[in-house]
Legacy VTK file of the C-alpha trace (Angstrom):
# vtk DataFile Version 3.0
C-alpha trace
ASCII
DATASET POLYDATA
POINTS 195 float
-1.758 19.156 2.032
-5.531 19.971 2.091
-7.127 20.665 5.132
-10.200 18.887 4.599
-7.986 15.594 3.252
-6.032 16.030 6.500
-9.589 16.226 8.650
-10.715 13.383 6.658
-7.676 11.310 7.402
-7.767 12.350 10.912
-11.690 11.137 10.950
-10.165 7.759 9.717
-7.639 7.130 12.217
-10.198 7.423 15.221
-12.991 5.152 12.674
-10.152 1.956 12.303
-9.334 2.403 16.095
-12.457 2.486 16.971
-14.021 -0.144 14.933
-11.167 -2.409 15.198
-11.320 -2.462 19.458
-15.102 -3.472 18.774
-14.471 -6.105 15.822
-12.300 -9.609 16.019
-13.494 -10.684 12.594
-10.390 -9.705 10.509
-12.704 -9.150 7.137
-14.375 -6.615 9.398
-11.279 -4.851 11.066
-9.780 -2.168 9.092
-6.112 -2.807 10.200
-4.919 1.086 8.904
-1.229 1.808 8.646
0.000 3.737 11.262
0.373 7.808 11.162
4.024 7.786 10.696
3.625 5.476 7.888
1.423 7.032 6.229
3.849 9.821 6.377
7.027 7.466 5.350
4.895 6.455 2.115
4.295 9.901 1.116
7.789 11.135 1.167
9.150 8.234 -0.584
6.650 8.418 -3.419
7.359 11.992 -3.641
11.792 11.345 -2.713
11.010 9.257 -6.249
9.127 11.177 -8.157
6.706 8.485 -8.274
3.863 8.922 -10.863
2.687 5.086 -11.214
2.097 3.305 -7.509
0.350 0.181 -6.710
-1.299 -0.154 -3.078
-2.316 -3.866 -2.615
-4.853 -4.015 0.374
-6.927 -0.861 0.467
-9.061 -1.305 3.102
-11.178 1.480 3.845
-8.595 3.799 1.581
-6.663 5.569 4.795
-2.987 4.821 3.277
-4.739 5.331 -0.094
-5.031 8.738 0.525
-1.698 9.431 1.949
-0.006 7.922 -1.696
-2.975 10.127 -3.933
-1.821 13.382 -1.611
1.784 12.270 -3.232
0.976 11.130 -6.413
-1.415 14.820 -6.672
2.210 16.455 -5.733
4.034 14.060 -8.917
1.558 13.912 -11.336
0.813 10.573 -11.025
-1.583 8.126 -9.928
-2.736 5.530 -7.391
-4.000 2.023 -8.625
-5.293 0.239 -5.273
-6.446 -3.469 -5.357
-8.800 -4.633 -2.604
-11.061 -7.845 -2.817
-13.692 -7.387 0.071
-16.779 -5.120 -1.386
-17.709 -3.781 1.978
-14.033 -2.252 1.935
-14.786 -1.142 -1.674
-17.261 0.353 -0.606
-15.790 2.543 2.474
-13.339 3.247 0.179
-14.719 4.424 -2.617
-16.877 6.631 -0.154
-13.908 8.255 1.207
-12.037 8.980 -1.726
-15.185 11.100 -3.368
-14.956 12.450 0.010
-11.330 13.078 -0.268
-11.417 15.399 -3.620
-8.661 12.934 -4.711
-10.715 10.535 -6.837
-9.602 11.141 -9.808
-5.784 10.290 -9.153
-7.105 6.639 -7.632
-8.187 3.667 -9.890
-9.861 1.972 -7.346
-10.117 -2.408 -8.511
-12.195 -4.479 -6.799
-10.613 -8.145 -7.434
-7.684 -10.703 -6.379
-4.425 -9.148 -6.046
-3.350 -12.751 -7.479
-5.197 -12.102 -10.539
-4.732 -8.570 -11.250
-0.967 -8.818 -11.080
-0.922 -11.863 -13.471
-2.514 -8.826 -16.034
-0.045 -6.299 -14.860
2.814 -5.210 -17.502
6.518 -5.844 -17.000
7.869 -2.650 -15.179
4.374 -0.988 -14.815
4.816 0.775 -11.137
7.237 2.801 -9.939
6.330 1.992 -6.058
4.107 -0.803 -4.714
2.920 -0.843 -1.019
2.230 -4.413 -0.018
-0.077 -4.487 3.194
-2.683 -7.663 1.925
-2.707 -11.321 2.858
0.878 -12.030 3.963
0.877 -15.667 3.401
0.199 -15.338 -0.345
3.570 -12.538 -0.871
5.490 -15.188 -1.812
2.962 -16.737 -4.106
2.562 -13.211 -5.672
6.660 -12.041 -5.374
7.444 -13.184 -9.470
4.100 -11.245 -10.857
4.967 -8.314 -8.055
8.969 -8.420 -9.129
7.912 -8.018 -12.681
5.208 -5.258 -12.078
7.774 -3.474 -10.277
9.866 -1.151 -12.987
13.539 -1.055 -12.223
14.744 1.599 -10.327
11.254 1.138 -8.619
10.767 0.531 -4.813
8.600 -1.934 -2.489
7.452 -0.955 0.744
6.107 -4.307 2.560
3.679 -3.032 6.045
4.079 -5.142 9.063
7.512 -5.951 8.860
8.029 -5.974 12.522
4.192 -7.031 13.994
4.331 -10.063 12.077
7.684 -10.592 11.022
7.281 -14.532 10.964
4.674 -13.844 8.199
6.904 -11.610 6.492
9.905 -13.808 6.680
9.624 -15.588 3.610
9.421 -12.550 1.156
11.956 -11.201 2.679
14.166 -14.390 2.296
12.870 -13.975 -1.665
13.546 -10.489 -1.869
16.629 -10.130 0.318
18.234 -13.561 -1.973
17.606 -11.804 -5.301
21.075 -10.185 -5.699
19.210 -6.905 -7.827
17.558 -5.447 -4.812
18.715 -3.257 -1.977
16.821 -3.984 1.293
15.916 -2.444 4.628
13.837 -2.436 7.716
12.448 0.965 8.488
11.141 0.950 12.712
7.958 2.996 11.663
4.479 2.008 12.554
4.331 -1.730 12.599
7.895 -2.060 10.430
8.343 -1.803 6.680
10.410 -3.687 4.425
11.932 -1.619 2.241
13.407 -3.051 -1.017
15.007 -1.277 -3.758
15.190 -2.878 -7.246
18.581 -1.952 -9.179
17.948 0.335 -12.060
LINES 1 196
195 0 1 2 3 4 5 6 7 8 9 10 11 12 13 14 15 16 17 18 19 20 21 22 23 24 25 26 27 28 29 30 31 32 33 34 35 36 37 38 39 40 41 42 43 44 45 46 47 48 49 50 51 52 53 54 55 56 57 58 59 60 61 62 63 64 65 66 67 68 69 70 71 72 73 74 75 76 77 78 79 80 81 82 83 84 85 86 87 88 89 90 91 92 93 94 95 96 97 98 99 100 101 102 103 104 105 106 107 108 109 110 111 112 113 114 115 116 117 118 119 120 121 122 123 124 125 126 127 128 129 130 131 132 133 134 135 136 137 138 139 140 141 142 143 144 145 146 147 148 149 150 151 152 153 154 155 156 157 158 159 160 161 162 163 164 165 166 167 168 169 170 171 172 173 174 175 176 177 178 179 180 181 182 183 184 185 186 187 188 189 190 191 192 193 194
């Protein structure tokens, strides 16, 4: 891993703690992934091979740049989804920062919407860390969008379990995936679809 994506990263973890004890509106928080998952995402995408991920919720692009550091390893690429333009913004920002912009298609728009357009089996591994109460509205689009064999990785599993509860009653009831919790960070979900 580069040392100046590592320093950048590192910047990023004290900016989302930081801003996040000052803010209480949520569209202003950052609400990063944790260290450890950052470092969970990266050896799964690479444990895969993965070379087509989706992150859903970019924020300012901190767990974005632990999947690009993977996808740079597979040959693949990152396609983020993040509706709030000030996060677009930071984002965008950080990954021309990063020297990994050209393995993230960065899409400013509804995850709702932009999975509706997504092709049957187009990802290999999506990270879900959005708007929890809309995963189950989103679960057929993101079920189809994910290719088989592919994995999903759901962030705050544990924090906010009761949110998570009813994808996981979707996703743990569909007798083709393989599911887990994984005690990193603030818990992820871990499903498997069968190849």
């Amino acid at each position: 891993m580069s040392a100046s994506v590592e320093a950048l990263k590192a910047e990023l973890e004290r900016f989302g703690k930081e801003n996040d004890a000052a803010k209480t509106a949520r569209a202003e928080r950052m609400l990063n992934i944790t260290r450890d998952t950052g470092e969970l995402l990266s050896v799964l995408a690479r444990a895969m091979a993965a070379r087509r991920i989706l992150e859903i919720g970019t924020s300012n692009g901190y767990s974005t740049l632990w999947l690009a550091e993977a996808a740079k390893a597979t040959g693949g690429k990152v396609t983020t989804v993040e509706a709030s333009q000030f996060k677009i913004d930071l984002a965008a920002a950080n990954f021309a920062r990063s020297g990994l912009a050209s393995l993230i298609d960065l899409i400013h728009d509804d995850a709702g919407r932009f999975l509706e357009r997504a092709r049957p089996g187009a990802f290999d591994l999506v990270f879900l860390d959005s708007e929890r109460s809309e995963y189950p509205r989103w679960w057929p689009r993101l079920d189809a969008a994910l290719r088989p064999g592919g994995l999903l990785v759901v962030d705050n599993a544990s924090s906010h379990a009761a949110e998570i509860a009813p994808l996981v009653a979707l996703v743990g009831g569909d007798p083709r995936y393989e599911t887990c919790m994984v005690p990193a960070g603030n818990g992820e979900y871990l499903a498997v679809k069968s190849a």
